[in-house]
Chimera marker file (.cmm) of the C-alpha trace (Angstrom):
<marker_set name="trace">
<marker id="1" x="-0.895" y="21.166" z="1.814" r="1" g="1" b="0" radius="0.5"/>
<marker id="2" x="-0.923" y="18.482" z="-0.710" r="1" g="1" b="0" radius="0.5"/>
<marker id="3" x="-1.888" y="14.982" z="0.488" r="1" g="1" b="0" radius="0.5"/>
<marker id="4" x="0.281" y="12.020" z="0.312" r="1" g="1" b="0" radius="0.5"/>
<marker id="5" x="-0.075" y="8.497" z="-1.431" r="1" g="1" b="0" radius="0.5"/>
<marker id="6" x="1.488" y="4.879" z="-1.283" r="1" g="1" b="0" radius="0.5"/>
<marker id="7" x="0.912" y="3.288" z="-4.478" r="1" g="1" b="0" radius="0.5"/>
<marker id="8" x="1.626" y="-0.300" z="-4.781" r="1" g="1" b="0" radius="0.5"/>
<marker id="9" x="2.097" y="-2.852" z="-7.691" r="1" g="1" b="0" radius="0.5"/>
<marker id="10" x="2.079" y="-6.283" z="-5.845" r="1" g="1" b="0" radius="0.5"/>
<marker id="11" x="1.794" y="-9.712" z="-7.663" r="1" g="1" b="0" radius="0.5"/>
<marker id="12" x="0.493" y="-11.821" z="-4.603" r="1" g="1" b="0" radius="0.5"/>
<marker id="13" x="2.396" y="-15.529" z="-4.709" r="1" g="1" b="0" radius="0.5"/>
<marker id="14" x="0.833" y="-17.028" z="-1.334" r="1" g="1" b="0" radius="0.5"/>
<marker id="15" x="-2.638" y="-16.084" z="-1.437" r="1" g="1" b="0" radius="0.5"/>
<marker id="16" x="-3.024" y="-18.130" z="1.524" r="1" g="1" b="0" radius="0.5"/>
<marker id="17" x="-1.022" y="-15.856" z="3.702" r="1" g="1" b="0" radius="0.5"/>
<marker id="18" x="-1.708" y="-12.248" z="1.850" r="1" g="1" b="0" radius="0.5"/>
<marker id="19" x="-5.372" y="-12.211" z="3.521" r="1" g="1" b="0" radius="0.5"/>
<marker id="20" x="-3.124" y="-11.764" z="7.082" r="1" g="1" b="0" radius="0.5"/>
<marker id="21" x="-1.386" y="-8.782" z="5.813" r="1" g="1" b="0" radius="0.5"/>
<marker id="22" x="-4.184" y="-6.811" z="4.733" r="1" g="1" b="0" radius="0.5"/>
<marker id="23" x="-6.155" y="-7.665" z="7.622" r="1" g="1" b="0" radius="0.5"/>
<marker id="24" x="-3.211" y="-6.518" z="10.171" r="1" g="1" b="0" radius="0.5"/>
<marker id="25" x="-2.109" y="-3.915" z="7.689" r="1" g="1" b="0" radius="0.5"/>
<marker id="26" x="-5.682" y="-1.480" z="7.612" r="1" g="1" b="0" radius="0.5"/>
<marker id="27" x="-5.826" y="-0.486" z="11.057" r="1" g="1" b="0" radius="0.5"/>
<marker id="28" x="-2.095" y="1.143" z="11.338" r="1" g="1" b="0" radius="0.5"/>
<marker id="29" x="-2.267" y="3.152" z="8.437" r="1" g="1" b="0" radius="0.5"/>
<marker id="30" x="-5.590" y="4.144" z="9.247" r="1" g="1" b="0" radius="0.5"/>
<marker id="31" x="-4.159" y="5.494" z="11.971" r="1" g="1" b="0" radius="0.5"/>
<marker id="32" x="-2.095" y="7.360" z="10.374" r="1" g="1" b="0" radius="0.5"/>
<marker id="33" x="-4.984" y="8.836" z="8.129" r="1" g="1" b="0" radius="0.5"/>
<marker id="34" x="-4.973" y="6.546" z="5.214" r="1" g="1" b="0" radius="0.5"/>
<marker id="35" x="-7.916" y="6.296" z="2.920" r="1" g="1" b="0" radius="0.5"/>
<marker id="36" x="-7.617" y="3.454" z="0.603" r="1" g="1" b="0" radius="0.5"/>
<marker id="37" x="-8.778" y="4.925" z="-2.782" r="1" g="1" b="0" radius="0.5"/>
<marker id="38" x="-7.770" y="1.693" z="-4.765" r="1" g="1" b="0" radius="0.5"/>
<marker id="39" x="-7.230" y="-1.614" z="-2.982" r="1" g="1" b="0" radius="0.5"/>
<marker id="40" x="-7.787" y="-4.681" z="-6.011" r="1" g="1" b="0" radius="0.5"/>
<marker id="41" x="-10.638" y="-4.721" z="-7.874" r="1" g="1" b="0" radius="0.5"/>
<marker id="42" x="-10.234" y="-4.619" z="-11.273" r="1" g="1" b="0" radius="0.5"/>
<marker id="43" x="-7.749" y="-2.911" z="-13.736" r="1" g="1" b="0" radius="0.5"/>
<marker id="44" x="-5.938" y="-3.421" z="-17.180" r="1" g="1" b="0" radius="0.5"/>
<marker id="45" x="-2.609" y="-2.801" z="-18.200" r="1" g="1" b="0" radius="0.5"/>
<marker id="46" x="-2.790" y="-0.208" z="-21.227" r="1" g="1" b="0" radius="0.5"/>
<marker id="47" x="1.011" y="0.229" z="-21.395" r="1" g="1" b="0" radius="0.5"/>
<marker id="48" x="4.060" y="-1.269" z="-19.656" r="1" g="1" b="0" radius="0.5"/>
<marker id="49" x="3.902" y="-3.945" z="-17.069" r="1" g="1" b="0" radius="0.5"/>
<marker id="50" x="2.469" y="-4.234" z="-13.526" r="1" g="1" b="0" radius="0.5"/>
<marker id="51" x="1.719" y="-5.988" z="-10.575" r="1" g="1" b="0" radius="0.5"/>
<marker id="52" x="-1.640" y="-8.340" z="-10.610" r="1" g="1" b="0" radius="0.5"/>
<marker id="53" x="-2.747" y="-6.461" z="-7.747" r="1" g="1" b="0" radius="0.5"/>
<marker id="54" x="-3.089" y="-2.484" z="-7.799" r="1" g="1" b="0" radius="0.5"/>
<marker id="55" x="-3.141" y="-0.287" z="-4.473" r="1" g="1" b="0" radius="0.5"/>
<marker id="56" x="-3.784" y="3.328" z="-3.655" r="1" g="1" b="0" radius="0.5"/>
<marker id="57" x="-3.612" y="4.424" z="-0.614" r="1" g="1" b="0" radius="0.5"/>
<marker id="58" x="-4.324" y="8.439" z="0.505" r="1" g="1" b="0" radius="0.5"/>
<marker id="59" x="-2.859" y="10.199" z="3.758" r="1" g="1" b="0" radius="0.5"/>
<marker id="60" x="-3.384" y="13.935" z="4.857" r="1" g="1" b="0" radius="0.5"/>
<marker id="61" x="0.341" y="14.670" z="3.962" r="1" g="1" b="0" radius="0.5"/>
<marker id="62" x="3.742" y="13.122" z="2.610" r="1" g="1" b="0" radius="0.5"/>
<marker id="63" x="4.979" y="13.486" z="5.635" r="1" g="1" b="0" radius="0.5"/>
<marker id="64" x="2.171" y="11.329" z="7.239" r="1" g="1" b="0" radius="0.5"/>
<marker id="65" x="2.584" y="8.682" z="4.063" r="1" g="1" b="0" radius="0.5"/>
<marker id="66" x="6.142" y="8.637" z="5.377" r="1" g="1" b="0" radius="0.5"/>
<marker id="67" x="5.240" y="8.104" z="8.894" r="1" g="1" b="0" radius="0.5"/>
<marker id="68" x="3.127" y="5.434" z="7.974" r="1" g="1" b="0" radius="0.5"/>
<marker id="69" x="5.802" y="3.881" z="5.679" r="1" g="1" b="0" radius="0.5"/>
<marker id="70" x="8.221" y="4.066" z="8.704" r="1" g="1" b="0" radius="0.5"/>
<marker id="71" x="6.353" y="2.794" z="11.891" r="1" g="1" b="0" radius="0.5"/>
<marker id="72" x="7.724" y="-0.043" z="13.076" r="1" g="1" b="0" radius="0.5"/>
<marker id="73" x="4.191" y="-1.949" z="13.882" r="1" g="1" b="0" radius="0.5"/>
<marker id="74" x="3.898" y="-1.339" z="10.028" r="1" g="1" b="0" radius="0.5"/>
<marker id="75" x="7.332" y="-2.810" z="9.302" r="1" g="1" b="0" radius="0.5"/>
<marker id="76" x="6.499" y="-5.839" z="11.730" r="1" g="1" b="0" radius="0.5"/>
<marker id="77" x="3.546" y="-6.612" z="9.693" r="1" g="1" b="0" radius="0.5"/>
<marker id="78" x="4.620" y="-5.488" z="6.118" r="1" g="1" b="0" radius="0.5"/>
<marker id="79" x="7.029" y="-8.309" z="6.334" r="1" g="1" b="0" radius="0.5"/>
<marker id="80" x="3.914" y="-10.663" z="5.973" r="1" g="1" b="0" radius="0.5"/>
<marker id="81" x="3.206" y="-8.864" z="2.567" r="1" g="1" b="0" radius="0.5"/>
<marker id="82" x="7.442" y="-9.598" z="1.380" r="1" g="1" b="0" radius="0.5"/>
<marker id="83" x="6.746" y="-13.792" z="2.537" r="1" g="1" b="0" radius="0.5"/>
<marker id="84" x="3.397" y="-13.735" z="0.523" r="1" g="1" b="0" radius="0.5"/>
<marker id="85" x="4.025" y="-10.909" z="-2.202" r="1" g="1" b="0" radius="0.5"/>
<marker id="86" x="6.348" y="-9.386" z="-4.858" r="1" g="1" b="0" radius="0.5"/>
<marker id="87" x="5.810" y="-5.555" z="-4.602" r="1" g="1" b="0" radius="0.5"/>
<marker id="88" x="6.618" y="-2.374" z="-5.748" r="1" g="1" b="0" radius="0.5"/>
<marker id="89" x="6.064" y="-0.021" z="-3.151" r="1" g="1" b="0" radius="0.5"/>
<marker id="90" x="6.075" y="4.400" z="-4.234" r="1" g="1" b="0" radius="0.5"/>
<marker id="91" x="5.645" y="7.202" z="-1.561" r="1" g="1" b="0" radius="0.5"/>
<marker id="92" x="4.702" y="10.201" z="-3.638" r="1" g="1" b="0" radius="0.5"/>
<marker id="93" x="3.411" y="13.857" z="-2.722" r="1" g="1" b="0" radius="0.5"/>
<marker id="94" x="0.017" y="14.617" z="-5.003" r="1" g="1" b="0" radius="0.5"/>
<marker id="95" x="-0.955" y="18.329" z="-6.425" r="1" g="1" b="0" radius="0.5"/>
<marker id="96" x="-2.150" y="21.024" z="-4.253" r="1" g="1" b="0" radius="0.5"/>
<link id1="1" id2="2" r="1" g="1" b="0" radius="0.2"/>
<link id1="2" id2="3" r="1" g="1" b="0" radius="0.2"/>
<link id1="3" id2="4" r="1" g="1" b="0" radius="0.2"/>
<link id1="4" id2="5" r="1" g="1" b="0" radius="0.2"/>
<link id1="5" id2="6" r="1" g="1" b="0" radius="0.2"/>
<link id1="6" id2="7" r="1" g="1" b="0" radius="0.2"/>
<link id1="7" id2="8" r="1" g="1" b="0" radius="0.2"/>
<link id1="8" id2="9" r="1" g="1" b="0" radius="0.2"/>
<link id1="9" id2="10" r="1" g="1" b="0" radius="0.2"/>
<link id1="10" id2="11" r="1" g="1" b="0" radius="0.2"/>
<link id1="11" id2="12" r="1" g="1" b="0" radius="0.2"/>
<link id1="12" id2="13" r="1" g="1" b="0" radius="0.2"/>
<link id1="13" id2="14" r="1" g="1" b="0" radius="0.2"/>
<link id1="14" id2="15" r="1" g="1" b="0" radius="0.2"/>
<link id1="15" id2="16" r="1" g="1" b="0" radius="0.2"/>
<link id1="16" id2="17" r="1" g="1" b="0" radius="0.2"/>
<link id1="17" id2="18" r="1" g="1" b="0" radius="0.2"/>
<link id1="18" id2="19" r="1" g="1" b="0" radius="0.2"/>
<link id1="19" id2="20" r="1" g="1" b="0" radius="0.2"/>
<link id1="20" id2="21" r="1" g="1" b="0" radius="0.2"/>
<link id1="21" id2="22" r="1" g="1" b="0" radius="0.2"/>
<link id1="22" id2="23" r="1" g="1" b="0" radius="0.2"/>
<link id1="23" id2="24" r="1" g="1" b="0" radius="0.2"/>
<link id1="24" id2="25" r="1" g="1" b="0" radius="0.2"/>
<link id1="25" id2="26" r="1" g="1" b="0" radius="0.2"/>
<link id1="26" id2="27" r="1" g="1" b="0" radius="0.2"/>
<link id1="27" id2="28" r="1" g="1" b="0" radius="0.2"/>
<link id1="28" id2="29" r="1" g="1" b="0" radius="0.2"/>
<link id1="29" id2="30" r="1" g="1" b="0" radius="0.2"/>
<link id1="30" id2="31" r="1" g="1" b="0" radius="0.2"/>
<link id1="31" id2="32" r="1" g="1" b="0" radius="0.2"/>
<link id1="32" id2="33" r="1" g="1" b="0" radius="0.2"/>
<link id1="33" id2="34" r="1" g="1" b="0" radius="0.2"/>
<link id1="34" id2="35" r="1" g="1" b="0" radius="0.2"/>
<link id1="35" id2="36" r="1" g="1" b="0" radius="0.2"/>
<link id1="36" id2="37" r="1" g="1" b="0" radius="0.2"/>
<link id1="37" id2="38" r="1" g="1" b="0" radius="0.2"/>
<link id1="38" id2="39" r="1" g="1" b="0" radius="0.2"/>
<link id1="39" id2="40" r="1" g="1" b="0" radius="0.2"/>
<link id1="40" id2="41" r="1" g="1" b="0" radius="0.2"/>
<link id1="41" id2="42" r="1" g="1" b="0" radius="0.2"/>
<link id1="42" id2="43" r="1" g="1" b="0" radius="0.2"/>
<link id1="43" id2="44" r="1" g="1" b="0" radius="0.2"/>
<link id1="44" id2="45" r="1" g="1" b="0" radius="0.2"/>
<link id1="45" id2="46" r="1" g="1" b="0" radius="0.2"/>
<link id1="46" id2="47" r="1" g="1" b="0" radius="0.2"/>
<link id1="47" id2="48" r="1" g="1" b="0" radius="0.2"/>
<link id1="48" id2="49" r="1" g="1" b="0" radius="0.2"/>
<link id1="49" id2="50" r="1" g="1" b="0" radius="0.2"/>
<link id1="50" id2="51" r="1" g="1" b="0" radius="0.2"/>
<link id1="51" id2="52" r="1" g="1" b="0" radius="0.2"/>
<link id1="52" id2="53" r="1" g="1" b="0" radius="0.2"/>
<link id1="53" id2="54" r="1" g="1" b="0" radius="0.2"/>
<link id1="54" id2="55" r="1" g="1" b="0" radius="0.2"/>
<link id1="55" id2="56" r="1" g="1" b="0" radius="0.2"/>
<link id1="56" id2="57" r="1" g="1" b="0" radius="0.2"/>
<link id1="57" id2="58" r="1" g="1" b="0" radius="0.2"/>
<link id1="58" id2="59" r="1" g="1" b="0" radius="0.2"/>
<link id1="59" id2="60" r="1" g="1" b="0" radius="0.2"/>
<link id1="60" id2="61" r="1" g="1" b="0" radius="0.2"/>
<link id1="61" id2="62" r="1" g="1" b="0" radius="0.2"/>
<link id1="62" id2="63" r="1" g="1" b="0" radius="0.2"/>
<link id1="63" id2="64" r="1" g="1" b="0" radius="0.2"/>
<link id1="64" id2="65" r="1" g="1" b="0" radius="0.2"/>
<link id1="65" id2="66" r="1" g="1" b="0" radius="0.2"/>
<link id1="66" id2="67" r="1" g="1" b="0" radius="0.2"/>
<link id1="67" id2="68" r="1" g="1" b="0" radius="0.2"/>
<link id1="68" id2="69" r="1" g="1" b="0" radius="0.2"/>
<link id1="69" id2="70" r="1" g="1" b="0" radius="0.2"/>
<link id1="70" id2="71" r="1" g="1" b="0" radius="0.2"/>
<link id1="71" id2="72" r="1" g="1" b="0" radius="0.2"/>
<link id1="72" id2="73" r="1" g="1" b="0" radius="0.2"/>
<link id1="73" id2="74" r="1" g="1" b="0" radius="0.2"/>
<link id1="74" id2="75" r="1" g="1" b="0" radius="0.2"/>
<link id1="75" id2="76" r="1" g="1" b="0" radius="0.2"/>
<link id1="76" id2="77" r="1" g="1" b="0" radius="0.2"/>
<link id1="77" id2="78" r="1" g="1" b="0" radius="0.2"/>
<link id1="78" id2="79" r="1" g="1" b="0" radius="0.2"/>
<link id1="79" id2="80" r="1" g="1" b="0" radius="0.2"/>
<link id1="80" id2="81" r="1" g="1" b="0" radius="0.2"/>
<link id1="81" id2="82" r="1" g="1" b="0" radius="0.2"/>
<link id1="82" id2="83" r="1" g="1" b="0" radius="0.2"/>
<link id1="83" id2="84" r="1" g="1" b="0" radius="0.2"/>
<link id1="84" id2="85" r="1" g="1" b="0" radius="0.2"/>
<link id1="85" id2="86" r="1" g="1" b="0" radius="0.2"/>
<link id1="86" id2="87" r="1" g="1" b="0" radius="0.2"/>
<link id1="87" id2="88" r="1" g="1" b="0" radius="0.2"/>
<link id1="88" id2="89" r="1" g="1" b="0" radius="0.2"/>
<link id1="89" id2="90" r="1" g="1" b="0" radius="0.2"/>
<link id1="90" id2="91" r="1" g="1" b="0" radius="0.2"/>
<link id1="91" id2="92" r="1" g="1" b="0" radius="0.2"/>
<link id1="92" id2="93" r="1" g="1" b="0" radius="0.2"/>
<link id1="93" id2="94" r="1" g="1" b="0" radius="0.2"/>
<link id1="94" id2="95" r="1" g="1" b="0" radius="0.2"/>
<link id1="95" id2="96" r="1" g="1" b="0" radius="0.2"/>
</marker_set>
């Protein structure tokens, strides 16, 4: 079954209040099996535009990227991250 993956471009605008999002964010979707595979560090821009801030995040399954994506304790906190962030957010479904 292929595995699943939120990617996220995210240009953080209150880096006072971001820290509170990722802090709350890690232990529901590592309860839903996430692996963060890229979370910052650092990355350049070789065509197009993106977000300062690059995120990868790994799950068993689409359908558990989806669940994730769709819990409400998620959505509670995710709002943090929509105060202190402009994001682009992408659910996709990787090779088998």
């Amino acid at each position: 079954m292929p595995k699943g993956y939120i990617i996220g471009q995210i240009t953080v605008t209150d880096p006072n209040g971001y820290p509170e999002y990722v802090r709350r964010d890690t232990p529901i979707l590592e309860s839903h099996g996430a692996k963060f595979v890229v979370r910052g560090g650092r990355s350049e821009v070789m065509e197009g535009t993106a977000g300062d801030r690059q995120v990868v995040i790994e799950f068993p399954s689409y359908e558990a990227a989806m669940d994730a994506w769709n819990d409400p304790a998620y959505q509670e906190v995710a709002e943090i991250r929509r105060r202190c962030a402009e994001s682009t957010i992408i659910i996709v479904e990787g090779v088998d």
